[in-house]
N, C-alpha and C positions, 0 to 999 in steps of 0.2 A: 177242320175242327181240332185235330191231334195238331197240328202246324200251330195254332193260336194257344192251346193248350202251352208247348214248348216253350214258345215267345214270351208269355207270361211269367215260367217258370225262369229266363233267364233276364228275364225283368226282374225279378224278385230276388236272384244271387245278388244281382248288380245293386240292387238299392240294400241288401245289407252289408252288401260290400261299403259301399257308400256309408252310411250310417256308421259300420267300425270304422270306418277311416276319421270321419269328422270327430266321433268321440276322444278316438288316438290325438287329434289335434286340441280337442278342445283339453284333454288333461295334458301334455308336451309342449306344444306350441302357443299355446295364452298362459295368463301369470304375469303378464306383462315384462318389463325388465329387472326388475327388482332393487329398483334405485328409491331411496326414502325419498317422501315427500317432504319432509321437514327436519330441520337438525335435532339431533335424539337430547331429550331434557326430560326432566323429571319434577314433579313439586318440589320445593328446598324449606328447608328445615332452617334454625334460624338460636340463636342462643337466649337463656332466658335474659331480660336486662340485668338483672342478679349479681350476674358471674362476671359481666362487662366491667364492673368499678372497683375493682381492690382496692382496701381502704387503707390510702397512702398517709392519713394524718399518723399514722401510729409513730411512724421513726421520729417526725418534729418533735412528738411532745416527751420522748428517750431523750433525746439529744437534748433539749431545754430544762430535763433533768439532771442529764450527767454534767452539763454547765454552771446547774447553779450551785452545786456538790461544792466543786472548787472555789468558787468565791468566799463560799462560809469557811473552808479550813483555810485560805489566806486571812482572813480576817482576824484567825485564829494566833499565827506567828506574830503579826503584828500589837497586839495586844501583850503578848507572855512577856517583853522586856518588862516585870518592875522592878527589876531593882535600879529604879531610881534615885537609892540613896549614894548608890557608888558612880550616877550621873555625873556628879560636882568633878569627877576628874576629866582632864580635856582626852584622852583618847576614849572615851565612852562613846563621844558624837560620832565617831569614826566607826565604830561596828554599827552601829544604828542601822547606817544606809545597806549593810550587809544583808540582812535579812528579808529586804524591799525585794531586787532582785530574787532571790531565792522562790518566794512565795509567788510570783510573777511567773516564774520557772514552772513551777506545778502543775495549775489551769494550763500551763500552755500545750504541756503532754497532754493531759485526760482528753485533749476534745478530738486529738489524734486516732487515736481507737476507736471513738463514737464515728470518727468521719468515714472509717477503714470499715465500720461495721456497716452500717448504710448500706453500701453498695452490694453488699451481698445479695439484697434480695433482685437486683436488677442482671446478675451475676446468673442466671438460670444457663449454663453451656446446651448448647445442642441438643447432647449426649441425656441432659438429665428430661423424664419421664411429667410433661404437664401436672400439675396440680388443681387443675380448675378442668370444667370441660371444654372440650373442644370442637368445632365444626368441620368432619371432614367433607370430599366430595370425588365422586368417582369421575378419572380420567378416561373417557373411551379407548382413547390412543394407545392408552396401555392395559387395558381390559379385554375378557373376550366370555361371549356367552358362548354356551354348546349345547348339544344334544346329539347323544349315542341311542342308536339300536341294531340289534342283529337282523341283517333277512338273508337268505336263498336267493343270490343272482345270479342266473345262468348256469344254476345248477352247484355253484361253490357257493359255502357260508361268509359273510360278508359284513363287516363293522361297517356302520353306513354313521358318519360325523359330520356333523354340519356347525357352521361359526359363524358370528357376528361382532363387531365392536361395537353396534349400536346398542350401547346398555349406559343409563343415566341413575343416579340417587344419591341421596345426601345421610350419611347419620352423624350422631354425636357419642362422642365416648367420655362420661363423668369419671377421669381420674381420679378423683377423690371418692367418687363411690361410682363403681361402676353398674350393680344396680339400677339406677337412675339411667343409664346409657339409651339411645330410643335409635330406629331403622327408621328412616322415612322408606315412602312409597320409591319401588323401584319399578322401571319403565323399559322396555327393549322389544326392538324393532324386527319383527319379525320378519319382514319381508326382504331384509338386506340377507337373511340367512343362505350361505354355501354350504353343498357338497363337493365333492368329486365328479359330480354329474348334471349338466346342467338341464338334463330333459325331468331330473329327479327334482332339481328345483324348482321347476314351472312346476311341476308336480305338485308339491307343495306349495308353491304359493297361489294355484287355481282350484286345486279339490281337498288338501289335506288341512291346512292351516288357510284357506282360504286371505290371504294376507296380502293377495292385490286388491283386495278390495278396501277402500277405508277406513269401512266400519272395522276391519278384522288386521290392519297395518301391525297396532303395539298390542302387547301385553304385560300387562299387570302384576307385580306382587305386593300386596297390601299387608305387611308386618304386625304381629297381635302378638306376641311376649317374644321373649328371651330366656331360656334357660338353660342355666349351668354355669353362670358366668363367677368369674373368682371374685375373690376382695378386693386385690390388686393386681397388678400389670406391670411389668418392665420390660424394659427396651430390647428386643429380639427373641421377646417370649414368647410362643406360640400359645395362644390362648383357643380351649375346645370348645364349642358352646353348642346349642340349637336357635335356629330360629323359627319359629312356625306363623304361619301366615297365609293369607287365599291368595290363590294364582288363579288367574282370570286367564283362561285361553279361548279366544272367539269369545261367543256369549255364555259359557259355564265357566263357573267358578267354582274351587274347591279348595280345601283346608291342606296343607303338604307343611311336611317340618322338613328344614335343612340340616345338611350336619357343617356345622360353616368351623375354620380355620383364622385367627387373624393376630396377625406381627405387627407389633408397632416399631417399624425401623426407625423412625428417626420420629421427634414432636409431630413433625409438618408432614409426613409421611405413613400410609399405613399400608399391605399389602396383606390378603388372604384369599380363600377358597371357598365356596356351599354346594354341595352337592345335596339330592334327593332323585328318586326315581317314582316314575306317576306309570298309571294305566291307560294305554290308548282308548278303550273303551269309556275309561270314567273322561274321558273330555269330546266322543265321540271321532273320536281320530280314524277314518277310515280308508284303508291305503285303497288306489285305483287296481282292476281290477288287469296286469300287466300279465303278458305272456312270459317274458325272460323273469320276472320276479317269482320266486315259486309260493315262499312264504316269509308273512316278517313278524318280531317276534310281538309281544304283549305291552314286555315293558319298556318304557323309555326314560334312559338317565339323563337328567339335566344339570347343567354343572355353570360357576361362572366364577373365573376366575380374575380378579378385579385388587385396581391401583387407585387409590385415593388420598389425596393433597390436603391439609388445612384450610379452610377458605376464611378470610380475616373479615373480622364485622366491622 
């Protein structure tokens, strides 16, 4: 009886042994690989037709101005010979022809400068600051999203960072009134995310961010104002704004403003920074339940710092 009693009892270490063991695998060992199932893209934003047609009639109908200017003042020389009474002498016919060229001469300057001015508006250098808006679009290649938090491993305190390139979105910036500027939806892949550690990944992407699963692959920032934005902008300005907008992680969403950064380096070029920091709890973030992690902190900073190109309509 005491003998079967025993048997029981080391029946029962054994299957919780068991039992820790498979959980240890099911949070470390699945997650799958953490390779995207699809190339990272976002909705695209698009210019109004508006802004597409500058309206080229203006310089023809200048130019067909400053043209007919000259004709009326040649018209003008030719006419002023009267004294036609001192005609009757034979070198009179001989200045005559003088004044033809001359008046010919005139028109042919003025339409010089009309021709020279023209160009200028095609004349915009590199260097000089769009006037109309423009479409930009973020480069993955040269982007990168992140997320910081503190925990307890192993007994030291530990900056735990994890990165991805996979981050897609489009906005527009109305140079002439920036105001008007809009964020489209941005898109990034959570499940391509690294640490340092790759049993912390599966981690993550099996019980935290649950992000091998389909449903829970991307997340979301869906853009609702802008504030703080200036009048204008020029070429290597760092401009400070906010943007506030709902971040969808898994299936909670919730309201977070960024503190965003952004340089217009070149027309076709833009480069900045948004950070904000969220609560693990407000999106249910629950770390697993590890012997070497002692503790990890509340908050978590999320950052993305990002490269975006002109895209021509």
């Amino acid at each position: 009886m005491r003998g079967g009693l025993v048997r029981w009892l080391v029946v029962a270490a054994l299957l919780g042994v068991v039992i820790a063991g498979v959980a240890y695998l099911v949070v470390f060992i699945t997650g799958g690989t953490g390779e995207a199932s699809e190339p990272i893209s976002a909705p695209r934003l698009a210019l109004p037709t508006a802004t597409a047609a500058p309206p080229t009639p203006t310089p023809i109908r200048v130019s067909e101005v400053r043209l007919s200017t000259p004709t009326a003042q040649a018209a003008t020389p030719a006419a002023t010979p009267p004294p036609t009474a001192a005609a009757t002498r034979a070198p009179a016919a001989t200045p005559a022809a003088t004044p033809t060229p001359v008046a010919t001469a005139t028109p042919a300057a003025t339409p010089t400068p009309v021709a020279t001015a023209a160009p200028v508006a095609t004349e915009a250098p590199a260097g000089d600051v769009p006037t109309s808006a423009v479409l930009y679009r973020i480069v993955p290649e040269e982007s990168e999203v992140r997320f910081e938090i503190d925990e307890i491993l192993r007994g030291a305190p530990t900056l735990v960072v994890g990165t991805t390139n996979q981050v897609a979105g489009d906005f527009i910036i109305d140079f002439a009134d920036l105001a008007a500027s809009q964020l489209g939806t941005m898109r990034i892949n959570v499940r391509t995310l690294r640490t340092d550690e790759e049993r912390r990944d599966r981690a993550i992407r099996s019980r935290i961010l649950e992000s091998a699963s389909d449903q829970y692959e991307f997340t979301t920032f869906e853009p609702v104002r802008l504030n703080g934005l200036p009048g204008s902008i020029e070429l290597g300005q760092i401009v400070v704004f906010q943007i506030v907008g709902n971040l969808a992680i898994r299936d909670i969403t919730r309201e977070v403003t960024f503190l965003a950064e952004l340089t217009v380096v070149s027309p076709d070029r833009v480069e900045g920074t948004a950070v904000t920091t969220i609560l693990r709890e407000d999106y249910s973030l629950t770390i697993p339940n590890v012997p070497f992690v002692a503790s990890v902190d509340e908050d978590v900073l999320l950052a993305i710092t990002f490269v975006a190109v002109a895209v021509p309509q």
